[in-house]
C-alpha positions as CSV (number, residue, x, y, z in Angstrom):
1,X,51.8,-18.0,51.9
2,X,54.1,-20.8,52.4
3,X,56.0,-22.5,48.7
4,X,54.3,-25.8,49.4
5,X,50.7,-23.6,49.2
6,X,51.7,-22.0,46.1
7,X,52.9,-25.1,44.2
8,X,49.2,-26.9,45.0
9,X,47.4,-24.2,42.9
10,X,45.6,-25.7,40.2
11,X,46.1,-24.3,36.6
12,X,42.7,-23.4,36.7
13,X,43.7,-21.2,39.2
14,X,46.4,-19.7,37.8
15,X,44.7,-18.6,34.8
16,X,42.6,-16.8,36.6
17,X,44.9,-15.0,38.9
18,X,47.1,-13.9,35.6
19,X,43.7,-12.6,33.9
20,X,43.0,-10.8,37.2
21,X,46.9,-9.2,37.1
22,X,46.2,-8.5,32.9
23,X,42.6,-6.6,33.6
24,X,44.4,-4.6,36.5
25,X,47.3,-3.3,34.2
26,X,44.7,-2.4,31.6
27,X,42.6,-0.4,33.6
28,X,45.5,0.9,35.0
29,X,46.9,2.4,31.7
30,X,43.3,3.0,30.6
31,X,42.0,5.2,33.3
32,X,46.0,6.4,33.3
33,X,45.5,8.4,30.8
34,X,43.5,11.3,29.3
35,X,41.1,10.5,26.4
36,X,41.5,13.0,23.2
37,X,38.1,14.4,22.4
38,X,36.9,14.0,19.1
39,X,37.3,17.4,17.0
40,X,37.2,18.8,13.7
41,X,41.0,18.4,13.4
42,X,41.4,15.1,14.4
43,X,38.3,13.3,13.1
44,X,36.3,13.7,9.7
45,X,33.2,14.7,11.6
46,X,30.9,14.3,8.5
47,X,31.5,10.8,8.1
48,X,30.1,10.2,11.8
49,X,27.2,7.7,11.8
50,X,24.2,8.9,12.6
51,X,21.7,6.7,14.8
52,X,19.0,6.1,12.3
53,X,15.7,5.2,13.5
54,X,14.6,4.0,9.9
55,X,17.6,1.6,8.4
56,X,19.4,4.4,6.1
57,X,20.5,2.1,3.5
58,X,20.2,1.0,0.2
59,X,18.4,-2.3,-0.1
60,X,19.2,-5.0,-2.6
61,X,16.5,-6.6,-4.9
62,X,17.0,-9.8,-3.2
63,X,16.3,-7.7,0.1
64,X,12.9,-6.2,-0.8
65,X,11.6,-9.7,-2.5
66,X,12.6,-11.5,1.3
67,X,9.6,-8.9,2.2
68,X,7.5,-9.6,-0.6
69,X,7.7,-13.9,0.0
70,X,6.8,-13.0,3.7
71,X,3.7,-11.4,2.9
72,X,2.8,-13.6,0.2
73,X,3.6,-17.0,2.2
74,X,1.1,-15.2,5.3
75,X,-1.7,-14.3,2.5
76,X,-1.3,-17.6,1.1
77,X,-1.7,-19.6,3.7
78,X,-4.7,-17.2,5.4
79,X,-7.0,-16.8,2.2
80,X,-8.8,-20.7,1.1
81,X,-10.9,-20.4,-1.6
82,X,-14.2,-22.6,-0.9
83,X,-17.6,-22.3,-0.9
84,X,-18.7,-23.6,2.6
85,X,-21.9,-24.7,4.3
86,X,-21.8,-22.8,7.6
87,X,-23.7,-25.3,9.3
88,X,-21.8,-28.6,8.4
89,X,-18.3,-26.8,7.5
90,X,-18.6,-29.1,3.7
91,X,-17.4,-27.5,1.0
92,X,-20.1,-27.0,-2.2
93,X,-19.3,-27.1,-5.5
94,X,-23.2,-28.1,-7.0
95,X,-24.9,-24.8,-7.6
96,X,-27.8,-25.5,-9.1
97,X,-30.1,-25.4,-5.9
98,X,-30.7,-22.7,-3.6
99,X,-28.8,-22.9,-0.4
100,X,-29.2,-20.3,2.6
101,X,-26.3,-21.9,4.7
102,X,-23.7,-21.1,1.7
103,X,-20.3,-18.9,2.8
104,X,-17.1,-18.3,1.5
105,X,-14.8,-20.4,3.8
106,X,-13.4,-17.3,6.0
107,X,-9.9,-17.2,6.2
108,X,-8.3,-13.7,7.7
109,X,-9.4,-11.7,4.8
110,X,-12.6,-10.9,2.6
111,X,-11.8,-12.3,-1.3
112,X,-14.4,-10.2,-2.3
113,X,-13.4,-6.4,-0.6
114,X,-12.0,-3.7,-1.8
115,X,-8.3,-4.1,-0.2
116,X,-8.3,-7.4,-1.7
117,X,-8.9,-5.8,-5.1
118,X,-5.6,-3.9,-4.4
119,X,-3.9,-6.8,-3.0
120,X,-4.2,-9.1,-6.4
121,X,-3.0,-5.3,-8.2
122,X,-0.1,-6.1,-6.0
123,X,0.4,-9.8,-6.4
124,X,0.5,-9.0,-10.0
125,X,2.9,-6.4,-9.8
126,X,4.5,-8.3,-7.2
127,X,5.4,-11.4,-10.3
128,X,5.9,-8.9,-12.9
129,X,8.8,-7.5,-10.7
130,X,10.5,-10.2,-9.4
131,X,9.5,-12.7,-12.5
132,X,8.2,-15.3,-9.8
133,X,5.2,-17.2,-10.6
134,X,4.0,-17.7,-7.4
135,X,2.6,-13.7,-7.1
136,X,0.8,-13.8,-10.2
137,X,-0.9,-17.9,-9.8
138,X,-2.2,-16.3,-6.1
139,X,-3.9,-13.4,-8.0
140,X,-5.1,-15.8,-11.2
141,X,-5.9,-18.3,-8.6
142,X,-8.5,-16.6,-6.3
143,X,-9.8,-14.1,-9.1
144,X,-10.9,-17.5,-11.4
145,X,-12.2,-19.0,-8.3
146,X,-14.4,-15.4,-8.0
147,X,-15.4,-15.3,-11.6
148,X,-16.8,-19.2,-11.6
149,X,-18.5,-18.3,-8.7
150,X,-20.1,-16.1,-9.6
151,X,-21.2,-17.1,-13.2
152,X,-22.2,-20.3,-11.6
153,X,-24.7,-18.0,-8.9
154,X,-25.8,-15.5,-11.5
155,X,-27.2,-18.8,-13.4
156,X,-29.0,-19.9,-10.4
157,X,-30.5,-16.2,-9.7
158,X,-32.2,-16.7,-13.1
159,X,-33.9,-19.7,-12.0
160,X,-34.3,-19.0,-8.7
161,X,-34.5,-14.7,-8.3
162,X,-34.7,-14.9,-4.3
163,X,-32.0,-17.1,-3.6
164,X,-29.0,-16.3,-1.2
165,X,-25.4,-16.2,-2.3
166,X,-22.7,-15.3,-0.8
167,X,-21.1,-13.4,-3.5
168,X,-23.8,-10.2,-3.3
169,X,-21.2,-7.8,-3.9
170,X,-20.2,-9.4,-6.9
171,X,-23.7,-10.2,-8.6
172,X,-25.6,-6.3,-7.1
173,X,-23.1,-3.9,-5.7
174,X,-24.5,-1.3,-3.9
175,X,-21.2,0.8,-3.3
176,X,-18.1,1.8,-5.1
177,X,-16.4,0.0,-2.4
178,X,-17.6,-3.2,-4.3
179,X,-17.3,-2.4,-7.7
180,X,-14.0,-0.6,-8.2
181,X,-10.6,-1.9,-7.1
182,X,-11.7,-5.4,-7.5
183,X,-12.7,-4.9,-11.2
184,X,-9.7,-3.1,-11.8
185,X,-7.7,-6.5,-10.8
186,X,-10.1,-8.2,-13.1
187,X,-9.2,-6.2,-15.8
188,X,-5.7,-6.5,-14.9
189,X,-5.4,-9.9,-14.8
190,X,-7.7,-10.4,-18.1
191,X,-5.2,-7.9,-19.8
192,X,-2.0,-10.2,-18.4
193,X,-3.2,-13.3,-19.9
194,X,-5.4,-15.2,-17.5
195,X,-7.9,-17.4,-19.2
196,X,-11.1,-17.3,-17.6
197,X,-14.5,-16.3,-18.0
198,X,-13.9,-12.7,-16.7
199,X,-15.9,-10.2,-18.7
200,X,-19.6,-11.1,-17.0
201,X,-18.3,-9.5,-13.7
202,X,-16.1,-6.9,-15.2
203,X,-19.4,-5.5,-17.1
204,X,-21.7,-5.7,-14.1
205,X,-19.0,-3.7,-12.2
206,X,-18.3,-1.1,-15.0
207,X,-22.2,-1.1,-15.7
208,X,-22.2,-0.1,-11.7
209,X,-19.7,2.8,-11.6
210,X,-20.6,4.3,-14.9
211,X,-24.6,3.9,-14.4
212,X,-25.8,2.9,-10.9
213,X,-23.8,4.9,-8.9
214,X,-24.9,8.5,-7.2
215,X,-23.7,11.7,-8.9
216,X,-23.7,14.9,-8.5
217,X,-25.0,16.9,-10.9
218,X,-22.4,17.5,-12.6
219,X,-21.5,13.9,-12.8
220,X,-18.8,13.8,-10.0
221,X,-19.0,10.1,-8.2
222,X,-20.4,11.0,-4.5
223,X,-22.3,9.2,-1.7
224,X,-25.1,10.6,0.8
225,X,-23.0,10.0,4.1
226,X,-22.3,10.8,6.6
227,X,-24.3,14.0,4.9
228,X,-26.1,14.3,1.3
229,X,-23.7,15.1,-1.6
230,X,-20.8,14.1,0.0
231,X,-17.3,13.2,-2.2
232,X,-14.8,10.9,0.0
233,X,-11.6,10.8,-1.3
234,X,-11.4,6.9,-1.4
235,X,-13.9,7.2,-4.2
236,X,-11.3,8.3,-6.6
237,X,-9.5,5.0,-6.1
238,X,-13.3,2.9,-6.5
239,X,-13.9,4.5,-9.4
240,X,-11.0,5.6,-11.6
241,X,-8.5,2.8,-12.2
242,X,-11.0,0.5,-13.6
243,X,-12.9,3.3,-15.9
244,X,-9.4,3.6,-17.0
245,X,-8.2,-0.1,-17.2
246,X,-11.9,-0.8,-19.2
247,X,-10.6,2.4,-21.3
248,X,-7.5,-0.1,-22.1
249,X,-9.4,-3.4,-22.3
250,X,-11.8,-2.0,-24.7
251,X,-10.1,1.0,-26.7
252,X,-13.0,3.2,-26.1
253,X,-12.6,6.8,-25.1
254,X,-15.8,7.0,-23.1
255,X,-14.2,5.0,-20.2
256,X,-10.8,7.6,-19.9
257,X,-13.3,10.6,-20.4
258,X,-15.0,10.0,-17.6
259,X,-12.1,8.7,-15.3
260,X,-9.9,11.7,-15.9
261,X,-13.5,14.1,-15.1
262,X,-13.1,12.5,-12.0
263,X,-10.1,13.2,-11.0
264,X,-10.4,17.0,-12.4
265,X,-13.5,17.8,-11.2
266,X,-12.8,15.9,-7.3
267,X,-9.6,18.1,-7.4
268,X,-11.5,21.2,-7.6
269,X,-13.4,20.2,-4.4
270,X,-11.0,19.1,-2.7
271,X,-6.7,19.6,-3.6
272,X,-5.5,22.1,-1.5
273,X,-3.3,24.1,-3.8
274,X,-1.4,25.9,-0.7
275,X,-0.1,22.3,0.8
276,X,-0.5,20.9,-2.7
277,X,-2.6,17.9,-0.8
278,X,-5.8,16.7,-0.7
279,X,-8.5,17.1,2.2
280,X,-10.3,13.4,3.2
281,X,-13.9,14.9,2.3
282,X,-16.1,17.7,1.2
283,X,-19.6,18.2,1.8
284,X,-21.9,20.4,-0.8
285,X,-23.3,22.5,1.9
286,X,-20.3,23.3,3.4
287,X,-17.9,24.9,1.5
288,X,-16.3,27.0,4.3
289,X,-15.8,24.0,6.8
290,X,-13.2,23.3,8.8
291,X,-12.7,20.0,7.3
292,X,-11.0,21.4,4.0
293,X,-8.5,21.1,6.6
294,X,-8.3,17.5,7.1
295,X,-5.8,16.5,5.0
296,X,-5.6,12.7,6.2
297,X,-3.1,10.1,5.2
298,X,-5.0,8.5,2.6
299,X,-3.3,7.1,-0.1
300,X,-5.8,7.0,-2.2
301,X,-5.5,10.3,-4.8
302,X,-1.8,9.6,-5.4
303,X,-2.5,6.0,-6.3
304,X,-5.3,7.2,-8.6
305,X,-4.0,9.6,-10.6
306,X,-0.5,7.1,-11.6
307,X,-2.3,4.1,-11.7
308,X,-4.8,6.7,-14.8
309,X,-1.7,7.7,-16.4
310,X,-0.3,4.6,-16.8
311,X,-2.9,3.9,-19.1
312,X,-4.2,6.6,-20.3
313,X,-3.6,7.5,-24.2
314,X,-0.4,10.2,-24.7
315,X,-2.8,12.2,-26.6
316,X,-5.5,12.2,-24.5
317,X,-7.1,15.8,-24.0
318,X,-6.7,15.8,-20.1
319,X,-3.7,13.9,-19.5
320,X,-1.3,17.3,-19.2
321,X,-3.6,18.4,-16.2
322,X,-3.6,15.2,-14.5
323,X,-0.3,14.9,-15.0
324,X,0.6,18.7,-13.2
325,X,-1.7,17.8,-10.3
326,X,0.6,14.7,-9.5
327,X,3.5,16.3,-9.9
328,X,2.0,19.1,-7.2
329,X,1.0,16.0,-5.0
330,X,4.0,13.9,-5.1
331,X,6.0,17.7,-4.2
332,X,3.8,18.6,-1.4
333,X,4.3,14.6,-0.1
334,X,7.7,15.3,0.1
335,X,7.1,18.4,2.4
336,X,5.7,16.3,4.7
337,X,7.3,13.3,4.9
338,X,8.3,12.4,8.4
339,X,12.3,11.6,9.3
340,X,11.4,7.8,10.0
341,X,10.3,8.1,6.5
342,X,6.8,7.1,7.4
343,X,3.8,9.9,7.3
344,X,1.9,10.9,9.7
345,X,-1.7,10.1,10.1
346,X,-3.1,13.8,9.5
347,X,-0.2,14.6,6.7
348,X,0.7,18.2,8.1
349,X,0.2,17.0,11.9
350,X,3.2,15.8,13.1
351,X,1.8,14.9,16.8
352,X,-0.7,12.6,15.1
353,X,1.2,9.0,14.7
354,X,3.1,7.4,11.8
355,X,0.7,5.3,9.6
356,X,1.9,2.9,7.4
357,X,-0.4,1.8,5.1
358,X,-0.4,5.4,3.2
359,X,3.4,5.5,3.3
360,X,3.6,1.9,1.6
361,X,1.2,3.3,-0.7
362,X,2.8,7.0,-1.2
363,X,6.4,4.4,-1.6
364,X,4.2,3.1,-4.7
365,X,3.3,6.1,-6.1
366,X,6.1,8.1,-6.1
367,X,8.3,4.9,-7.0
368,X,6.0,4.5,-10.3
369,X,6.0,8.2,-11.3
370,X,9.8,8.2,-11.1
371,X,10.4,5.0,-13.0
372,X,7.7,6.4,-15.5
373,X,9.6,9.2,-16.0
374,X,7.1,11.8,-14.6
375,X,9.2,13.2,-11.9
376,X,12.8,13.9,-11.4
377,X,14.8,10.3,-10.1
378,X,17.7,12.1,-8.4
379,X,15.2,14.6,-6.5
380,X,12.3,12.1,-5.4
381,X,13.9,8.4,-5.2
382,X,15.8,8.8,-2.0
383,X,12.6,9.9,-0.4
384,X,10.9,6.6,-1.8
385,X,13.7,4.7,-0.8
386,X,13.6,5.8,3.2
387,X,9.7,5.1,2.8
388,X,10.0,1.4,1.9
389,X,12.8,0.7,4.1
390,X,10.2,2.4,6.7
391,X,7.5,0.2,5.4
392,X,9.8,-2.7,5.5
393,X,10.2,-2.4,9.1
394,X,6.3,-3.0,10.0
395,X,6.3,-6.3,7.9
396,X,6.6,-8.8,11.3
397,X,8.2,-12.3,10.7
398,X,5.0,-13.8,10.0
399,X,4.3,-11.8,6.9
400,X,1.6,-9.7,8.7
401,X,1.3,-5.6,8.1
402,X,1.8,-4.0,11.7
403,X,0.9,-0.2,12.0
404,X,-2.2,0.4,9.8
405,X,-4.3,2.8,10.3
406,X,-8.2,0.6,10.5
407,X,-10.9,1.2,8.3
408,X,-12.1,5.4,8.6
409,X,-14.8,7.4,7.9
410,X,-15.4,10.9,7.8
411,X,-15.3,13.1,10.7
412,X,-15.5,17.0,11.6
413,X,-12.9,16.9,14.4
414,X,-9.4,16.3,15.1
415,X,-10.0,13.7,17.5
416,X,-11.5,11.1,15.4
417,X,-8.1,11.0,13.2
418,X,-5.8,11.3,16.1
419,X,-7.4,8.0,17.6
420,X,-8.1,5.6,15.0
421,X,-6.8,2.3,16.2
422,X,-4.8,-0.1,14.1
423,X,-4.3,-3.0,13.4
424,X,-2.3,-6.0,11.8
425,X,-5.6,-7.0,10.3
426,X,-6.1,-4.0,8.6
427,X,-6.7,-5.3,5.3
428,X,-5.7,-2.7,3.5
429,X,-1.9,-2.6,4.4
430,X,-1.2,-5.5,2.4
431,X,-1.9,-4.7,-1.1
432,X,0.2,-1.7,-1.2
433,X,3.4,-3.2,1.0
434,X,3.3,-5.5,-2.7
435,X,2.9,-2.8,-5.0
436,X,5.4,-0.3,-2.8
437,X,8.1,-3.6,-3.0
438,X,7.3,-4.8,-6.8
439,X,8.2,-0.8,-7.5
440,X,11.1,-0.6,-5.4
441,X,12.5,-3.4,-6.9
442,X,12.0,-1.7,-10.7
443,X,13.5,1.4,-9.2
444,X,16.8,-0.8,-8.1
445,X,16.9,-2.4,-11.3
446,X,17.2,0.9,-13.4
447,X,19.1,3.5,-11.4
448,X,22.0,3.6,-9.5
449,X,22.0,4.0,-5.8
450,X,24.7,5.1,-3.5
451,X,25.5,6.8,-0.7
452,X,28.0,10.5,-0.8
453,X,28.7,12.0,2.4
454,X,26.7,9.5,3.6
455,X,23.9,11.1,1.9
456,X,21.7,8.2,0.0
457,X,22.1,9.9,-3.6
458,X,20.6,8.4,-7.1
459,X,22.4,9.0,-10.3
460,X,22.2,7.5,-13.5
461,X,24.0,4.1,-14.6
């Protein structure tokens, strides 16, 4: 190239012809020479990160309420609370005449089901924890709007017996699946302070559970499906946290004495003391079955038995029992827990898939007992720490609950548990995601988190 050529480069040009020369002598000296492996006696091998598939951290408070507001700001904005006319979309608020057409305004969620019933528990718990209003005024909010409802419908039944309403599982519930975890949050919010004209439904629920509701003979809570004399596991949670919070609302013994012969006498049937879990269901006439096996994900028995003894009286009779069979359930959890910190759908099946519900509500349990003081902190809150930050990861941008498990029945096979679809509108993911966070965050507050070895360790402050 002749010197004129050169000198007419443009800088532009240039810098990219001296890059060009820079890369080459890199890769020159790079590929030059040989790389040292990485071995005991040049590297501290222990402190090598390994490549998580959960986030293996230890989350702030501020971290775990970002979470919370998500979920909340979704529920929010997804639950109205208005009587409707189907027909001409108006909203009623005269009840003193019979009208067929009347609906609660649907949003994405039933006010009236049982998740919901858990998910005001966890709004509650929700504002307790992180001392925002906003949890506790979504959970006084809708629970009012039930309760005036409802009083305002149980006058016009009087006048009018035959007349629709739209709040039947309110005013004749035919199922523990109305009645239970709903009046539970009743009683909850009642106990917290809410002024409103509560105690109407909370005695036609209690009067339903204690009174209305099949038992066996020897008084254990039961249904008559899929087969006669039949005890799902679910029914512990539909039954025994409001016996026990009516126990606490009303100071009478009665209420506890029957909550904690639920959980002893369901036990019995159905706690597997060689996993130290519970099967999903037992059926009188078939004691030998296959389906002791079952032990499903459901949340359910864990929840029951913490959310008893946080109520129950110290000296109650049967509190040391219920109180050895969670510590045995909370231990055989921890056998089974998966290493994404999730469990699995069938607990000791680890080809079935990760649910997430169960773990959110397992998170809760196990965070409660430990900041109770019923199990050991240092041996148990890592393991509820990996579950949350497990839990945290199905909570999408929009607020909604990814990788719940839908509604289930009871089945005699494997393949009716392996294939349960879910769903993001699974409504019961939400109310435990609150109470798993709201007891995350008390856990944070009161111990001391780090990590040793890389190990997530808890010690006290």
């Amino acid at each position: 190239m002749k010197m004129y050529q050169i000198l007419k480069l443009t800088t532009s040009t240039k810098k990219s012809s001296l890059l060009l020369l820079l890369f080459a002598l890199h890769s020159a000296l790079v590929f030059g020479q040989k790389k040292e492996p990485i071995t005991d006696s040049n590297t501290p091998l222990h402190m090598l990160q390994p490549e998580y598939p959960t986030p293996y951290v230890v989350p702030s408070s501020e971290e775990v309420e970002t979470v919370l507001n998500r979920v909340y700001k979704y529920l929010e904005a997804t639950t109205p609370t208005r009587v409707i006319d189907e027909k001409t979309g108006k909203e009623i608020t005269d009840f003193s005449q019979p009208n067929d057409n009347a609906i609660l305004e649907k949003g994405d969620y039933r006010l009236l089901s049982y998740e919901w019933g858990v998910t005001y528990a966890g709004m509650l718990a929700a504002g307790k924890a992180t001392g925002k209003s906003s949890y506790t005024e979504y959970a006084n909010n809708r629970i009012s709007f039930i309760a005036h409802t409802a009083n305002e419908y149980r006058k016009l039944k009087k006048k009018y017996p035959e007349a629709k309403t739209p709040l039947r599982q309110v005013l004749e519930p035919h199922a523990l699946d109305d009645a239970g975890a709903v009046c539970a949050a009743f009683i909850k919010v009642k106990r917290n302070g809410l002024k409103a004209d509560l105690q109407p439904v909370i005695d036609n629920y209690i009067d339903y559970i204690s009174n209305k509701q099949f038992r066996l003979e020897d008084g254990t809570l039961a249904r008559n499906r899929p087969l006669p004399n039949t005890l799902w596991l679910d029914d512990l949670f539909m039954s025994v946290p409001a016996l026990a919070q009516m126990g606490k609302l009303t100071g009478d013994n009665k209420y506890f004495d029957d909550a904690v012969k639920q959980v002893l006498q369901f036990s019995e049937r159905m706690f597997n003391e060689d996993k130290n879990l519970y099967m999903h269901g037992w059926v009188q006439e078939m004691e030998v079955h296959p389906q002791f096996h079952w032990a499903r994900a459901n949340g359910w028995a864990v929840m029951t038995k913490v959310e008893l003894l946080d109520v129950l009286p110290e000296d109650h009779p049967g509190r040391k029992k219920v109180l050895e069979l969670l510590k045995k359930h909370i231990y055989g959890l921890a056998s089974y827990q998966d290493g994404t910190g999730f469990w699995h759908q069938l607990l000791d099946r680890n080809d079935s898939y990760l649910e997430t519900s169960a773990t959110a509500i397992y998170t809760y349990a196990i965070a409660k007992a430990i900041n109770n003081g019923w199990v050991n902190k240092k041996a148990y809150a890592p393991m509820a720490l990996l579950a949350w930050n497990a839990v945290a990861t199905k909570v999408n941008e929009k607020g909604q609950v990814e990788g719940t498990c839908v509604g289930t029945g009871m089945g005699f096979d494997p393949a009716f548990y392996y294939h349960r679809p879910i769903n993001t509108y699974a409504a019961h993911g939400y109310g435990p995601v609150l109470l798993a966070g709201a007891e995350i965050i008390n856990l944070l507050k009161e111990a001391k988190a780090s990590q040793n070895d890389s190990a997530l360790i808890f010690s006290d402050k």
